[in-house]
C-alpha positions as CSV (number, residue, x, y, z in Angstrom):
1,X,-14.5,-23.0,2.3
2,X,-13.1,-24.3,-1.2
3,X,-9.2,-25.6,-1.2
4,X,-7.3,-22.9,-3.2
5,X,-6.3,-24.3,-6.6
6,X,-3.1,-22.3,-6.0
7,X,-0.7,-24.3,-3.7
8,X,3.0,-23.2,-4.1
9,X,3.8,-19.5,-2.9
10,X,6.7,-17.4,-2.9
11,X,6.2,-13.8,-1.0
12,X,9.3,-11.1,-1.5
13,X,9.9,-8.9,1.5
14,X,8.9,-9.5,5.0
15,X,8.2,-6.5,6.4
16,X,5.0,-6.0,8.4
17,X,2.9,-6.1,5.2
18,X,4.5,-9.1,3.5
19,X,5.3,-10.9,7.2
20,X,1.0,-11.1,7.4
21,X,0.1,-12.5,4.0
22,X,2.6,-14.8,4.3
23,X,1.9,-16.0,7.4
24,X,-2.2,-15.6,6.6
25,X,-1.6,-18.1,3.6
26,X,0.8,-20.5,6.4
27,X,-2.2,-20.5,8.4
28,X,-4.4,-22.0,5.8
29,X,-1.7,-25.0,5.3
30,X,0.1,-23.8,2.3
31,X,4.1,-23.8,2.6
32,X,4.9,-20.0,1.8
33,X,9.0,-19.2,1.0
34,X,9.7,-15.6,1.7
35,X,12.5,-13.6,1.2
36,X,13.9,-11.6,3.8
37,X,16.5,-8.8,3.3
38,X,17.9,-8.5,6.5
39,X,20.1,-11.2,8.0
40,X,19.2,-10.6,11.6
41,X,15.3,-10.9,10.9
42,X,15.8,-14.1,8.7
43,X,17.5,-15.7,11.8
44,X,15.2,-14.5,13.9
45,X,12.1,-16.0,11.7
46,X,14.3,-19.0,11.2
47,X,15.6,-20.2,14.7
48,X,12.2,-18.3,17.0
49,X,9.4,-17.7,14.7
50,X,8.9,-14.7,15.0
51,X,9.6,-11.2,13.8
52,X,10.0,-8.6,16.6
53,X,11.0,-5.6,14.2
54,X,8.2,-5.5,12.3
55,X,5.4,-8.0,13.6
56,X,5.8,-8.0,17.4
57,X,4.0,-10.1,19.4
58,X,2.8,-12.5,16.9
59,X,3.9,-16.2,16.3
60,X,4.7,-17.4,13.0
61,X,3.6,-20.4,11.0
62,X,5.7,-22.8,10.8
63,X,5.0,-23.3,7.3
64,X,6.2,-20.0,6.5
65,X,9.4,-20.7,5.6
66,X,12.1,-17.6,5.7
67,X,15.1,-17.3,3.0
68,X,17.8,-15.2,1.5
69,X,18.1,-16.2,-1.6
70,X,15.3,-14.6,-4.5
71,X,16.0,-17.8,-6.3
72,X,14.7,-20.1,-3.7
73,X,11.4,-17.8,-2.8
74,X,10.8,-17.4,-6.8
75,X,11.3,-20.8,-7.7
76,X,8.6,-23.2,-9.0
77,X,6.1,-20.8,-7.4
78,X,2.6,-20.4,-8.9
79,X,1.9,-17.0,-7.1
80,X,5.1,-14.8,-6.2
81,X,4.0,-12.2,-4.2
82,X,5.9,-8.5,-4.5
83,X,5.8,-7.0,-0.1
84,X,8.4,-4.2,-0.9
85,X,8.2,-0.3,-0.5
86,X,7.7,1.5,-3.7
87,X,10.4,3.4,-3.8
88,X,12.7,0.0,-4.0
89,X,9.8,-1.6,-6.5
90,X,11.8,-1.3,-9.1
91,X,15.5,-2.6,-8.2
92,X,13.7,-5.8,-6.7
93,X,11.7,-6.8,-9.2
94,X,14.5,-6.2,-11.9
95,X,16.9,-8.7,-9.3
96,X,13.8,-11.0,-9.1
97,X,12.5,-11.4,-13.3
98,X,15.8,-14.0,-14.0
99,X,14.1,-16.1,-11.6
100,X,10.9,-16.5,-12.6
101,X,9.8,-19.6,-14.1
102,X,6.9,-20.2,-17.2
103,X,3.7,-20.1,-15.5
104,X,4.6,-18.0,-12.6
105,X,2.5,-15.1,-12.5
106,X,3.2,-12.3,-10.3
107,X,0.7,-9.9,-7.9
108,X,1.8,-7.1,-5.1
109,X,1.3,-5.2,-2.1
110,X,3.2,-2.0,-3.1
111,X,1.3,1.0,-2.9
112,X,2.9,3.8,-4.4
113,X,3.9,5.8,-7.3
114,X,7.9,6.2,-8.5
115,X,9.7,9.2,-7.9
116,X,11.6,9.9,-11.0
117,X,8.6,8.8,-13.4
118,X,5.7,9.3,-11.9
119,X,4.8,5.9,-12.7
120,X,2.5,3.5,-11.4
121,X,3.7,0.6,-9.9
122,X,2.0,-1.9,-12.5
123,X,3.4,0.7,-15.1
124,X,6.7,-0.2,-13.7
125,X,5.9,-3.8,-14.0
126,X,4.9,-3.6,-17.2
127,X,8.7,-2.5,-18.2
128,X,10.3,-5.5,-16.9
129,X,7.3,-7.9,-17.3
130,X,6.5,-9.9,-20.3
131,X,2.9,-9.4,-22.0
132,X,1.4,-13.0,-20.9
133,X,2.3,-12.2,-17.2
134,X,1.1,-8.3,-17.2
135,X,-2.4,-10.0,-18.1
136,X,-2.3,-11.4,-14.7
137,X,-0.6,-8.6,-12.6
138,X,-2.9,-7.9,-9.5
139,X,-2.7,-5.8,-6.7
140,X,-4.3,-6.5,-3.2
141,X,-5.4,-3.0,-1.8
142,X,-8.4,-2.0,1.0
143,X,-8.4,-1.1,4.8
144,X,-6.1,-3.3,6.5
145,X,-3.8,-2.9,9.3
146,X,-1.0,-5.9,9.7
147,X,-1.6,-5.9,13.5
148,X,-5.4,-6.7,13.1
149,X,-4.9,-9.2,10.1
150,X,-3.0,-11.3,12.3
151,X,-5.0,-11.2,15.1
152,X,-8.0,-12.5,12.6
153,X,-9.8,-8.9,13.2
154,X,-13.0,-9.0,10.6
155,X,-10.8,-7.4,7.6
156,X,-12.2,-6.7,4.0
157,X,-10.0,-5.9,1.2
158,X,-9.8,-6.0,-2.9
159,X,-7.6,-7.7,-5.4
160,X,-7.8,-6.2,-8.7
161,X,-6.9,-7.9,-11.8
162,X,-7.6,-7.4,-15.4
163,X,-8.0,-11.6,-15.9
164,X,-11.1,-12.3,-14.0
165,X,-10.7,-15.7,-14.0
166,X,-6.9,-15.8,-12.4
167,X,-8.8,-12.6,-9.8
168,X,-11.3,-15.4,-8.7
169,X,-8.6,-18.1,-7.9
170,X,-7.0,-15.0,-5.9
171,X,-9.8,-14.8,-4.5
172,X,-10.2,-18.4,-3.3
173,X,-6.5,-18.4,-2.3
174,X,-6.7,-15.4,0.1
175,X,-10.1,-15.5,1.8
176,X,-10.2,-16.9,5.4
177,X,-13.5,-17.1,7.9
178,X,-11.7,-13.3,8.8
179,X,-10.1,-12.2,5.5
180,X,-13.0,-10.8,2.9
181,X,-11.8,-10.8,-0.5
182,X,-13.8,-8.7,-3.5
183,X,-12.1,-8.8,-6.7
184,X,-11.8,-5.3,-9.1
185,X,-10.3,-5.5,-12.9
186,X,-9.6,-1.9,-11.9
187,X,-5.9,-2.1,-11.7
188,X,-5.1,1.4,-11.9
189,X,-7.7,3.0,-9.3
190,X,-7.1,0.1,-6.9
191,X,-3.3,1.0,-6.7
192,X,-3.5,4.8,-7.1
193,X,-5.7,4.8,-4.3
194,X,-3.6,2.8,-2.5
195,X,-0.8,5.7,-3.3
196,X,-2.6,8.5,-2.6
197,X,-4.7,8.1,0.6
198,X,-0.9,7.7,2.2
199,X,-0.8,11.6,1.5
200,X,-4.1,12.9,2.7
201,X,-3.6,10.6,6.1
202,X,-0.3,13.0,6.5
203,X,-3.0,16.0,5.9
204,X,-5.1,14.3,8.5
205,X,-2.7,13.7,10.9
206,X,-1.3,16.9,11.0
207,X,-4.8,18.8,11.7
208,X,-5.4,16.3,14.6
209,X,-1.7,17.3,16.1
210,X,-2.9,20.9,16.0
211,X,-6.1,19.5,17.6
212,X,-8.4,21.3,14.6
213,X,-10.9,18.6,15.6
214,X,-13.3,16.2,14.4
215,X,-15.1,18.4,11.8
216,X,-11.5,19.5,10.2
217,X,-10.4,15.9,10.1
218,X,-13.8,15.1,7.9
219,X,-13.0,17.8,5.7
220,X,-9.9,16.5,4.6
221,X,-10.5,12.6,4.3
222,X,-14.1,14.1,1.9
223,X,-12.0,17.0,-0.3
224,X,-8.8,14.2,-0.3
225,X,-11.5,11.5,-1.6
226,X,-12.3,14.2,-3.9
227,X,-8.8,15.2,-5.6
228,X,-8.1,11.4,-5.3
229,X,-11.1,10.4,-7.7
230,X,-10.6,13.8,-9.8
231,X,-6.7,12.4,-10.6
232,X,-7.7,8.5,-10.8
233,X,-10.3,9.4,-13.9
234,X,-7.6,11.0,-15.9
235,X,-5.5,8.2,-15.5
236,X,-9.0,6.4,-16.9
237,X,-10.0,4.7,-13.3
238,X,-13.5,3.8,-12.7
239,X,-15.4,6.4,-10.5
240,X,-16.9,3.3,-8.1
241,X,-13.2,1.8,-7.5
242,X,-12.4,5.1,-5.2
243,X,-15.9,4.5,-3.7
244,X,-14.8,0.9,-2.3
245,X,-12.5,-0.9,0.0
246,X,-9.4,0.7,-2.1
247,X,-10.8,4.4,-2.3
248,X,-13.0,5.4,0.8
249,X,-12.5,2.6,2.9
250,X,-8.7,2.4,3.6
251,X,-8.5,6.2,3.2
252,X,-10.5,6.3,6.5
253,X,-8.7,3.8,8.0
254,X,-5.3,5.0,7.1
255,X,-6.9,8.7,8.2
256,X,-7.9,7.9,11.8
257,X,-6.3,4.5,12.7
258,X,-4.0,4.9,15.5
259,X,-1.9,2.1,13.6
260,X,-1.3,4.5,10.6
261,X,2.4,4.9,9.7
262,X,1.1,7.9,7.8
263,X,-1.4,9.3,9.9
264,X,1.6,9.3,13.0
265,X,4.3,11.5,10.5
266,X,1.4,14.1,10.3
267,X,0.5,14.1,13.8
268,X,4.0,14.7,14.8
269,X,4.4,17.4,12.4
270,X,1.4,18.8,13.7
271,X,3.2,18.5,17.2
272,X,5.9,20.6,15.3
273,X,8.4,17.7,14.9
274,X,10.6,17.9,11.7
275,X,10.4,15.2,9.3
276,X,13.9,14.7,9.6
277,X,13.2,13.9,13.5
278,X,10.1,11.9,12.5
279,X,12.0,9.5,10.2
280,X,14.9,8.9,12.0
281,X,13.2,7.2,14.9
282,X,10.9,4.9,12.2
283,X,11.4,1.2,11.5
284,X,9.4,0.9,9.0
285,X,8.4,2.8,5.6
286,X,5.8,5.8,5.9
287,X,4.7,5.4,2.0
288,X,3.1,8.5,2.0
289,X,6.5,10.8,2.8
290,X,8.1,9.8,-0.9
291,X,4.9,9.5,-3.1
292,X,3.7,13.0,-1.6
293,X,6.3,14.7,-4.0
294,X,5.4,11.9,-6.7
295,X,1.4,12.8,-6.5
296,X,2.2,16.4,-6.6
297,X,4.1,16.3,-9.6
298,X,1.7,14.0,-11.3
299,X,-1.2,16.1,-10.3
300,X,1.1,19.1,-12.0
301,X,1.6,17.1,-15.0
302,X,-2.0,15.7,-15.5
303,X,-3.4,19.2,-15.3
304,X,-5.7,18.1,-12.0
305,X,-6.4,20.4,-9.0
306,X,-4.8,18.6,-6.2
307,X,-4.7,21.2,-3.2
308,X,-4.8,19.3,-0.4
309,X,-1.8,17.1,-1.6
310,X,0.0,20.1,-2.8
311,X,-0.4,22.3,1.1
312,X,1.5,18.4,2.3
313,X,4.5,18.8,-0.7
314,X,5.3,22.3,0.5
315,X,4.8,21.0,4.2
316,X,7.7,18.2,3.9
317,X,9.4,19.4,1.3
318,X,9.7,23.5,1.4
319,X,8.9,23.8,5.1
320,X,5.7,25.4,5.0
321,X,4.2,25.5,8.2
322,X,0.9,22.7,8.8
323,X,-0.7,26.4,10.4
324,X,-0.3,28.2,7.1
325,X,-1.5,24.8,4.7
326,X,-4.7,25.1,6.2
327,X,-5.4,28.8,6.0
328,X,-5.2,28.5,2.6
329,X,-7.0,26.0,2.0
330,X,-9.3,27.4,4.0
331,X,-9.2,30.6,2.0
332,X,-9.2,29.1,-1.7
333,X,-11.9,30.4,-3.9
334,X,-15.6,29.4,-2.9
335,X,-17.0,26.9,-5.5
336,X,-19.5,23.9,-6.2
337,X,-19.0,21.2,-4.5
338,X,-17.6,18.4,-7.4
339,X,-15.1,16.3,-8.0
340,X,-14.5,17.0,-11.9
């Protein structure tokens, strides 16, 4: 395979997510700097190699080199790449921009959409970004589970990116003999696909805790792919982004992978858990809790028919019982089957 013309990486947060890239890229040779928040996995990463909280089980490169400091992962780095929960996208990348140095151009993992603006991450970006890098923003999206990454499972995702030439030395920089990489200049569908499949994998979890079944389950992932599409084209996505790895393909993932942060809040709701319960034994980030209320209000405000995501809003957020969701959906008014 082709040396990557991209040698000096900087990766920001090293959760599960940002733990695997960075260790995927250590694995291919390059010396990776990433920035850890908490001082007890930095040591850990330091002194063991390893990250027990969020990775178990798996040994680190040694190239991938832990730090504290978002000077030392941002500087002189070709690629910084943004590993951090939407709902902190913000903050971070406001602490990080001082650091950046002319030529560094920036790409993330983030799926989501803000709270308070309903605003795409690369819309956020683009606030605290100057024009030159925007025009090289990219986002990494498809079906792929962190556990299965690094155990070099066959694993196919997409990096969209508006500069197609910067997208093909992405390209070249993430691809393994395991690690498929298509490219997209669909920015916005790749991440608002991203966002959104996070909320019909709660729908989806739920109906298996009430053990609705298999046909139930297929419903949802084929209406959600449905009010997924319907909301990308308003926001001017391409209809064949929410047909690829992004849309469809980590949607079903995400909707039937045992692995699935998102899938496992809906089971336990359908086990009648409260979210409250669900949360407070979770390590990690279920995306899909926060940007349910952010799709829902975006749906509103765009004028698109989102029902399955809004049953999940009054689910989490007004209590509705998962039982009483689905008879109405069940019960909505016949139609054609369509997505506009």
């Amino acid at each position: 395979m082709r040396e990557s013309e991209i040698q000096k990486i900087g990766v920001i947060g090293a959760g599960s997510w940002g733990t695997t890239i960075g260790n995927l890229l250590a694995d291919k040779g390059l010396e990776v700097d990433i920035w850890v928040r908490e001082a007890p996995v930095y040591e850990e990463m330091r002194d063991k190699g390893t990250n027990t909280l969020f990775l178990p089980d798996v040994a680190l490169s040694p190239l991938l080199r832990p730090v504290r400091s978002l000077d030392r992962a941002a500087d002189d780095k070709e690629i910084l790449v943004l590993a951090i929960p939407s709902h902190v996208f913000r903050g971070v990348l406001t602490s990080v921009v001082p650091h950046l140095k002319q030529g560094t151009r920036v790409m993330m993992l983030t799926k989501g959409i803000e709270n308070h603006t309903l605003m795409l991450m690369s819309e956020v970006a683009a606030t605290l970004l100057d024009e030159e890098r925007m025009a090289s923003f990219a986002c990494l999206a498809g079906p792929s589970f962190a556990k299965e990454v690094c155990r070099r499972s066959p694993t196919a995702v997409t990096i969209a990116c508006r500069d197609s030439g910067h997208a093909g030395k992405l390209q070249r920089l993430f691809a393994t003999d395991f690690f498929r990489v298509y490219v997209s200049d669909d920015v916005v569908g790749t991440q608002l696909a991203g966002a959104l499949k996070n909320v019909i994998a709660i729908a989806a979890g739920a109906s298996d805790g009430l053990n609705f079944g298999h046909n139930a389950r297929a419903a949802l992932i084929t209406r959600g792919l449905a009010e997924i599409t319907r909301l990308g084209l308003r926001l001017g996505a391409r209809p064949e982004t929410f047909a690829g790895l992004a849309g469809l393909g980590d949607l079903v993932l995400t909707c039937t992978g045992e692995l699935s942060r998102n899938r496992t809040v809906g089971l336990k709701i359908g086990e009648g858990l409260t979210l409250e319960e669900i949360t407070g034994g979770m390590n990690m980030v279920a995306e899909g809790i926060k940007n349910t209320r952010s799709a829902h209000e975006l749906g509103l405000k765009m004028q698109v028919a989102m029902p399955i995501t809004a049953e999940v809003y009054q689910i989490l957020y007004q209590g509705k019982a998962p039982e009483d969701a689905v008879r109405e959906l069940m019960s909505r008014d016949l139609k054609a089957e369509a997505v506009h």
